[in-house]
N, C-alpha and C positions, 0 to 999 in steps of 0.2 A: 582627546581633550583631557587635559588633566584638571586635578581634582580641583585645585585652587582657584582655574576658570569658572570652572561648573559651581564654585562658593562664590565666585564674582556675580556668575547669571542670578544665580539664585536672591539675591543681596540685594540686585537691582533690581529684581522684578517684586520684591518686598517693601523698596522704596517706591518714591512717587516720580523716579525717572523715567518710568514708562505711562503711556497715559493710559488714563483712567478709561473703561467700558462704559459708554454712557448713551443717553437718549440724544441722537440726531435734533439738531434745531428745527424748528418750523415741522416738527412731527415727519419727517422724511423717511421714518420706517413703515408706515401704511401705505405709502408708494410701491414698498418692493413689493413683488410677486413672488412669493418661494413654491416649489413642488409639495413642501412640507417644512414639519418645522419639529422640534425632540421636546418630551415634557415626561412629565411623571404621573405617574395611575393614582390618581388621590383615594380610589373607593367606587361604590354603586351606590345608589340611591334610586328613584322615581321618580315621574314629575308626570302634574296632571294636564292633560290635553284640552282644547276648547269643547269637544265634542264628549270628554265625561273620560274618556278612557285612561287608564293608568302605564306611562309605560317604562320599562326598566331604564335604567340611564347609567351612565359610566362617566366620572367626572376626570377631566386630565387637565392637570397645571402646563403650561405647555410656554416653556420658558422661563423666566427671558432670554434668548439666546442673544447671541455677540454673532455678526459676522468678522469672517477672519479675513480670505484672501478669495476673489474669484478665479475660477479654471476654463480657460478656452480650450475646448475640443472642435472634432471636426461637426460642425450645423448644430452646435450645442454648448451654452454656456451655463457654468456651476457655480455655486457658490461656495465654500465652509463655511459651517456655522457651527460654533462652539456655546457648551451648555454645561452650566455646574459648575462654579467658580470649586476652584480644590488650591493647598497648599503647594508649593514649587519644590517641595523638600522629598514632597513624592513622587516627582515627574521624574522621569529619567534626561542622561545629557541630550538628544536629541532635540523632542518635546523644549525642555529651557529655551535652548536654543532658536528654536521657531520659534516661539512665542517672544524670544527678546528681538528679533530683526523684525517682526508685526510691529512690537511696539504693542502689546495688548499683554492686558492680565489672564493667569494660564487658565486653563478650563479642564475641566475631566474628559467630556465628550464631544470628539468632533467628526460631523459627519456629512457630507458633500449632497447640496440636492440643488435640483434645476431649477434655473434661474429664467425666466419668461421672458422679462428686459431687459436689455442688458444698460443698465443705469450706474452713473457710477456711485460707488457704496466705499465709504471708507472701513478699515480696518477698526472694529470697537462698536459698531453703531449697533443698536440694538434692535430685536426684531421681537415682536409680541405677536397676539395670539391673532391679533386685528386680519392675520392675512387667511384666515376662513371667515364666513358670516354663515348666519343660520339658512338653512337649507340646500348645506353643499353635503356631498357625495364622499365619502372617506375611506381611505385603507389604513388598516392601525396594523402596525406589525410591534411584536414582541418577544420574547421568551416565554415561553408558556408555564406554566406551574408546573415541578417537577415529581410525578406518581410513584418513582422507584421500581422494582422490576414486578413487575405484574403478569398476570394470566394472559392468555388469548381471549378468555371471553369477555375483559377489563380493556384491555389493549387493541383488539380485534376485531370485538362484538361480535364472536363464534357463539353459537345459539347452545351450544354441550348436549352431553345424551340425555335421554328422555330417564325421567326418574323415574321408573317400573320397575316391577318384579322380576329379579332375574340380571337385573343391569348390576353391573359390579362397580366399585365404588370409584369410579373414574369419569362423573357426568362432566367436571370443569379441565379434564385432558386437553390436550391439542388435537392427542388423533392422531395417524400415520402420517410420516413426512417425507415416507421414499417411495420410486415407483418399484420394478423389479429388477430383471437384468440388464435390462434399458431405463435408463441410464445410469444406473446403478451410483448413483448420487444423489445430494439434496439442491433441488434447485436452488439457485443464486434468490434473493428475495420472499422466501417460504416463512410465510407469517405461522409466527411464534412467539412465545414467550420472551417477555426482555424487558429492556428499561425503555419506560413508558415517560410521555412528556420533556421539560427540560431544553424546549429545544426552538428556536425560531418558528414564528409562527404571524400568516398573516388573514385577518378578516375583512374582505371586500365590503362594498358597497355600504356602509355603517351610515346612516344622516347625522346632519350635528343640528341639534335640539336647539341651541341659544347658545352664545358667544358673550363673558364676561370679561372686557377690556381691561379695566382697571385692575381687578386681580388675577387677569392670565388664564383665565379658566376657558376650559373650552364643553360641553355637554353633548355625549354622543350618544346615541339611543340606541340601545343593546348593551351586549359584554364587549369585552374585549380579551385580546390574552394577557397573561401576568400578573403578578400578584401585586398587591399595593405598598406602591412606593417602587417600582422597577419602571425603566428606562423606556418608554412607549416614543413609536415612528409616527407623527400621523401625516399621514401624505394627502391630496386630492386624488380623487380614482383616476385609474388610467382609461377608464369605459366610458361609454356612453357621450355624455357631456361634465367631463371630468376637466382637469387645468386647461389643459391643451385646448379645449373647446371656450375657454370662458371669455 
């Protein structure tokens, strides 16, 4: 594609020839059923219970997302759904490109999750936080906070030598990591020392505390992983009585 195409995509998806992302008539985004929906980690806070107790809470803005296009697989139907409005000036030719045959304004993040019924949804409609209520079941996946390279006993939770008399000054060591002439190697997976965190990560069965419509919010009771203001999953659990079950 050459350049003065990709100034063409670019041009038109800054004017108003493409349509606008907008709420569905007649509220027709609390119809869909999604697996999950992409929001952002606003913080922790608390909140207090009917029965007196205090419990940690974790706040996630979660949306608005755009659906894009659904995916028929085999006994299973997808949707994308896009989140983060971002300028077209950073997206590469590809990206433009899909985004100008949708017909929809570009997005940062898009990320495919299942679809329950398969209902038809246009391209743009928008999806808010409405499709958990309070007392559902959660898996939040994330990027975890990143710790840099750290010890075994940081990384590992190795207990290190006992501080006594005699012990030389090696209590936060590894310790040996070979056997002898058999196999005279380091086994494949031999916890050690190294860069810690950083990295996907995902927390089961999480309850969501209260559900804020109007401002997209969503309140889950614990942590979660990631630092605030990073790109949080929350999905319905796949256990128990999770989407599938509802």
């Amino acid at each position: 594609m050459s350049e003065e195409k990709t100034e063409k995509i670019a041009e038109d998806i800054k004017s108003d020839n493409l349509t606008e992302t907008h709420e569905p008539e007649n509220n027709n985004h609390s119809s869909i059923k999604l697996s999950g929906l992409m929001g952002t980690k606003l913080g922790m806070t608390h909140s207090l219970m009917d029965d007196g107790r205090v419990v940690p809470t974790t706040l996630v803005q979660l949306g608005p997302c755009y659906a894009l296009e659904k995916s028929l697989k085999t006994k299973k139907t997808s949707l994308k759904v896009g989140f983060q409005d971002v300028k077209p000036t950073s997206l590469n030719k590809p990206k433009l490109t899909y985004f100008s045959k949708l017909k929809v304004k570009p997005v940062k993040h898009i990320k495919e999750f299942d679809l329950l019924e398969d209902t038809e949804i246009k391209p743009g409609t928008e999806i808010k936080a409405d499709i958990f209520k309070e007392g559902d079941i959660t898996d939040v996946t994330s990027n975890s906070k990143g710790k840099g390279f750290s010890g075994v006993i940081k990384r590992h939770n190795f207990a290190g030598l006992r501080h006594t008399h005699g012990t030389p000054q090696n209590q936060r060591s590894g310790g040996s990591i070979g056997a002898c002439a058999y196999p005279g190697r380091v086994w494949k997976g031999q916890k050690m020392a190294g860069r810690y965190g950083g990295k996907k990560s995902t927390i089961q069965g999480l309850e969501v505390l209260k559900v804020d419509i109007e401002k997209n919010l969503i309140f889950i009771k614990g942590s979660i992983p990631g630092s605030n203001g990073s790109l949080v999953f929350v999905n319905h659990t796949r256990k128990g009585n999770g989407f599938r079950n509802n």
